[in-house]
C-alpha positions in Angstrom: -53.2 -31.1 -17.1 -52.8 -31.2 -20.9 -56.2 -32.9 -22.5 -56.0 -35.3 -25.1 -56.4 -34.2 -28.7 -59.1 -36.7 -29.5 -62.1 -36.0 -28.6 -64.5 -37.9 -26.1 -67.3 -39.7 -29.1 -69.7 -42.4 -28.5 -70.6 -45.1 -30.8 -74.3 -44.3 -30.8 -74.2 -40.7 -32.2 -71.7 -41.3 -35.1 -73.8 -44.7 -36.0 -77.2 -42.1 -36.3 -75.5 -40.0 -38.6 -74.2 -43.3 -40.6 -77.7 -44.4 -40.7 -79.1 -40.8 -42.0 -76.5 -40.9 -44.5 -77.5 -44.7 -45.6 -80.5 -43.4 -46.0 -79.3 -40.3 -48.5 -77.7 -43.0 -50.7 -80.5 -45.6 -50.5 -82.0 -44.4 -54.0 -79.1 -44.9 -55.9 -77.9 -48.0 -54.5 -81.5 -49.3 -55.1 -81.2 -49.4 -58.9 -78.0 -51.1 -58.9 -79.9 -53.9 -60.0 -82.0 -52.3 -62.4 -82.3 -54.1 -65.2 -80.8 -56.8 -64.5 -82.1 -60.4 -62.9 -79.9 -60.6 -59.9 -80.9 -63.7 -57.7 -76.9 -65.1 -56.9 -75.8 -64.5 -53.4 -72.2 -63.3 -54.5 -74.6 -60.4 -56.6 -76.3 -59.6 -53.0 -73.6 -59.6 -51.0 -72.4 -57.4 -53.5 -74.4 -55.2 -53.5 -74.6 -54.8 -49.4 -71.0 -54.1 -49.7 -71.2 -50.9 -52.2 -74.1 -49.5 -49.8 -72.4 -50.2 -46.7 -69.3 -48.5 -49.0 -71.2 -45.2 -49.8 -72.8 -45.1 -46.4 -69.6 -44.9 -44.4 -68.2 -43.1 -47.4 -70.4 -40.5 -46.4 -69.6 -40.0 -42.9 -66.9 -38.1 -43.7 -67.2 -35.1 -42.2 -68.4 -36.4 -38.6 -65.4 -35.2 -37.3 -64.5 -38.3 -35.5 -60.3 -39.3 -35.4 -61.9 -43.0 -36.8 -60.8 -44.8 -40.0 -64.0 -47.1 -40.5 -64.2 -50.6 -42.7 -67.1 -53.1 -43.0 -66.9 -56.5 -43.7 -70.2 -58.8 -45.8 -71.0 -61.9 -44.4 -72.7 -64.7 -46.4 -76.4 -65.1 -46.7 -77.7 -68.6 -46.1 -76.6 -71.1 -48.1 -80.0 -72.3 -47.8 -82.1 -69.3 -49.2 -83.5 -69.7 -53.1 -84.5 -66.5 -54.0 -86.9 -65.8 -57.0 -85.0 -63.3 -59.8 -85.7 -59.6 -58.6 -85.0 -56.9 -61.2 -84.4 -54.2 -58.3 -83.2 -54.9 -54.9 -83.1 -52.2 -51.8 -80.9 -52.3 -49.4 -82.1 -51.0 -46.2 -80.8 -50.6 -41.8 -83.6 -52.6 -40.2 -85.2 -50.7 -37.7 -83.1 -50.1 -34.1 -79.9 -50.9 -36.0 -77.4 -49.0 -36.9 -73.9 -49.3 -38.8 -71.3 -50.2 -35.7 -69.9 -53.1 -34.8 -72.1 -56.7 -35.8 -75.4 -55.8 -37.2 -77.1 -56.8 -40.3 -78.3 -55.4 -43.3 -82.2 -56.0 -45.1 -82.6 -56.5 -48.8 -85.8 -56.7 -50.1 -86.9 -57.2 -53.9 -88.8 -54.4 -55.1 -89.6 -55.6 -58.8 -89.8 -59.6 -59.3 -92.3 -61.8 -59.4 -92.6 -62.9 -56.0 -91.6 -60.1 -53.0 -88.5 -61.3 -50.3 -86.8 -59.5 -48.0 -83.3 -61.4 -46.4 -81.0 -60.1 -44.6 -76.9 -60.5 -44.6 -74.4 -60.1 -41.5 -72.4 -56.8 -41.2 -69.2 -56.4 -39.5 -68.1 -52.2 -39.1 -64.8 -51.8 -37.0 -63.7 -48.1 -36.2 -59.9 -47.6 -36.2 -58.9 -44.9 -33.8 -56.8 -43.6 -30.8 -57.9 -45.0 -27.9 -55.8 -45.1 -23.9 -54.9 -49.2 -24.1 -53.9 -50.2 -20.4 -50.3 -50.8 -19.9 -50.5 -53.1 -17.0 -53.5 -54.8 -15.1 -55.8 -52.9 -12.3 -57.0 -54.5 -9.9 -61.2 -53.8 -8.9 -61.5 -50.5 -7.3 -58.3 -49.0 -7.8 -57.5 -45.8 -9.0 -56.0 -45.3 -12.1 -52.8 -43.0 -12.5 -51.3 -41.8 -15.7 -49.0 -44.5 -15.9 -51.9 -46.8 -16.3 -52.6 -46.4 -19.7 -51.2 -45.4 -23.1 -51.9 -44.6 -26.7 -53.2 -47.2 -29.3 -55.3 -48.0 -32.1 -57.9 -49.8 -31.5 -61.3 -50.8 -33.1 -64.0 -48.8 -31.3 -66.4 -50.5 -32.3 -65.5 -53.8 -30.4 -67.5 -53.7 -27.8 -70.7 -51.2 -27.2 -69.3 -49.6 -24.4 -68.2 -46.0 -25.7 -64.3 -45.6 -25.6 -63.0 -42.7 -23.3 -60.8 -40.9 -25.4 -59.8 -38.0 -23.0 -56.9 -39.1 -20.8 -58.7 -36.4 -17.8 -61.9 -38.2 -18.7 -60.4 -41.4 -16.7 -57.5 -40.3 -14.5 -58.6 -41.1 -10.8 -61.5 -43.1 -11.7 -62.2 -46.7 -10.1 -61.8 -49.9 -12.1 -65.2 -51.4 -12.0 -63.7 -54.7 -12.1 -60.4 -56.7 -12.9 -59.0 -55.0 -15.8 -56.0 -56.6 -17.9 -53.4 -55.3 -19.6 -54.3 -54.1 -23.6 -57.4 -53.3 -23.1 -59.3 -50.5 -24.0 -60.8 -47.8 -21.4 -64.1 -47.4 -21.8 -67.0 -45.8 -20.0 -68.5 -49.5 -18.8 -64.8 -50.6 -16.9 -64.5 -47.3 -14.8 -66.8 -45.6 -11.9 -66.0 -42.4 -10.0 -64.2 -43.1 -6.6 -66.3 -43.9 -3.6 -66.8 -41.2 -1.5 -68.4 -42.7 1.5 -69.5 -46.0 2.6 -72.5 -48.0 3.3 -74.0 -47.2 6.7 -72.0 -44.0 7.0 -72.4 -40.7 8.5 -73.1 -38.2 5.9 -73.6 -34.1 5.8 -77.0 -33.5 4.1 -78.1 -30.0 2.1 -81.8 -29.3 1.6 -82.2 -26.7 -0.7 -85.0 -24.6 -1.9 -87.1 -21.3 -2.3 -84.2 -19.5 -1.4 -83.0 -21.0 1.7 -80.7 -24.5 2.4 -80.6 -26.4 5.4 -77.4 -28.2 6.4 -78.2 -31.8 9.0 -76.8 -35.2 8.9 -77.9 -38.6 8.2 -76.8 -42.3 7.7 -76.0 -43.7 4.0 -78.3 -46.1 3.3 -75.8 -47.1 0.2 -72.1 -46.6 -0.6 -71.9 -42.6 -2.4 -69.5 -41.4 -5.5 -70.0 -38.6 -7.2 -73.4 -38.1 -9.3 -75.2 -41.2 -7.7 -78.1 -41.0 -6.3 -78.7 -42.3 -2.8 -81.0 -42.2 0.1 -80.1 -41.1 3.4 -81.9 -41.8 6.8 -82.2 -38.8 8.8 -81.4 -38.5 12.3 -85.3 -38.0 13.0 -85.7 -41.4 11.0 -87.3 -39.6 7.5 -85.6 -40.9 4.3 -84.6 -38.5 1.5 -83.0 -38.9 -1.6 -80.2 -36.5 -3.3 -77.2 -36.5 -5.3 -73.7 -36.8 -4.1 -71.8 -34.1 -5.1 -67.5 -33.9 -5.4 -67.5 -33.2 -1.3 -69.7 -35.7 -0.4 -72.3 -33.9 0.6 -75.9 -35.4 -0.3 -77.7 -32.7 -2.1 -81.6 -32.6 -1.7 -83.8 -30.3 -3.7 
C-alpha cells in the first residue's frame, strides 16, 4: 500500500523545539521595551505577539507539512501595571507553544517588579485524513473512510495520524462523525480476543519457550498488556502480539 507523503508528527515534539527556539530569541525580544516606559496593554500584547512571531518564525526548519499562526488575547482589563522600562516575555514552565496556552511577561527594570500573563491561541494548518462519513464504536475503518483535508492540528491534544497505513483497520474507540480529524485518541487496534477467552500462551526465556494455554482475564489487541489465568490457576502477565498469542518473558 502506497504511504502517505506526510509524515506521522506529534504536537508535543514540534511544541519543545518551539519552546527552545523562544528561548534563542528571548534576549532580543526583551529589550523591545528598552528605553521606553511601556505600561499600556495594546504595548504588551504587542509585544507577546512579535515573540510569539519570532518564536514560530524560527521553527522553520522542523520539517513538519504545518503552516502555524498565533493569535494574542487581552490581558485583564483590570490589571494597573506600574511603568517598566524592559519587559521579558517568557513560556511558563510545562507549557509550550500549541494550541491555548499563555504567555508570562515580567518587568525587569521599573520601579515595582510584576509578572502577568496573556492568553495564546497557536493553530497548525496541515494535511490531515478528515472522515468522510460517520463510524460507528468498534468498527473498522477502510480506505473509503477518510480523506485529505486541512485541518488545524493543534485543535485538540490528541496527535493527528497523518499516515493513511497508520489507521487503516484500526477500531473507532467511539462514535466518530463525519469531518473529523483522525487522531491517535479516536482509534484502538482491533480486538483480538475476548474477555474470558481461551488463549495460547508463550513463556520465553534463557533460551528456551514454553507454549500452554490460559483464560483472558481481559479483552486482548495487539500491544496491551493482559493477564491470563493458567490452566494450573497461576496468573501471568504478557503482551499480545499480531496472532494473539500472550507473550511472557
Amino acid at each position: 500500500m502506497k504511504r502517505s507523503p506526510w509524515p506521522l508528527a506529534a504536537p508535543v515534539p514540534a511544541a519543545t523545539r518551539l519552546r527552545g527556539l523562544a528561548g534563542a530569541v528571548l534576549a532580543g525580544l526583551g529589550l523591545w521595551l528598552g528605553g521606553a516606559q511601556a505600561q499600556t496593554h495594546a504595548e504588551l500584547e504587542a509585544l507577546s505577539q512579535q515573540w510569539a512571531n519570532a518564536a514560530l518564525g524560527s521553527d522553520a526548519g522542523a520539517g513538519l507539512p504545518l503552516r502555524l499562526q498565533v493569535q494574542i488575547g487581552k490581558l485583564d482589563a483590570r490589571l494597573q501595571l506600574a511603568a517598566c522600562a524592559k519587559v521579558e516575555p517568557y513560556l511558563p514552565a510545562g507549557s509550550r507553544l500549541w494550541g491555548r496556552t499563555r504567555l508570562g511577561l515580567r518587568c525587569l527594570q521599573g520601579p515595582r517588579a510584576w509578572n502577568v500573563f496573556v492568553p495564546v491561541t497557536v493553530q497548525a494548518f496541515g494535511p490531515a485524513w478528515v472522515l468522510n462519513n460517520n463510524v460507528r464504536q468498534g468498527d473498522a475503518l477502510t480506505a473509503g473512510d477518510a480523506s485529505v483535508a486541512e485541518v488545524d492540528w493543534a485543535e485538540v491534544d490528541s496527535p493527528v495520524v497523518a499516515n493513511q497505513p497508520d489507521w487503516l483497520g484500526l477500531e473507532a474507540a467511539r462514535h466518530l462523525q463525519a469531518g473529523q480529524a483522525l487522531r491517535q485518541n479516536m482509534l484502538r487496534p482491533p480486538q483480538l480476543f475476548a474477555l474470558g477467552a481461551q488463549v495460547k500462551v508463550s513463556v520465553s526465556g534463557g533460551g528456551f519457550a514454553i507454549i500452554s494455554s490460559g483464560r483472558a482475564m481481559a479483552a486482548g489487541a495487539e500491544g496491551a498488556n493482559v493477564r491470563v489465568r493458567m490452566d494450573n490457576g497461576r496468573l501471568v502477565s504478557g503482551v499480545v502480539n499480531a496472532q494473539g498469542v500472550v507473550e511472557v518473558n
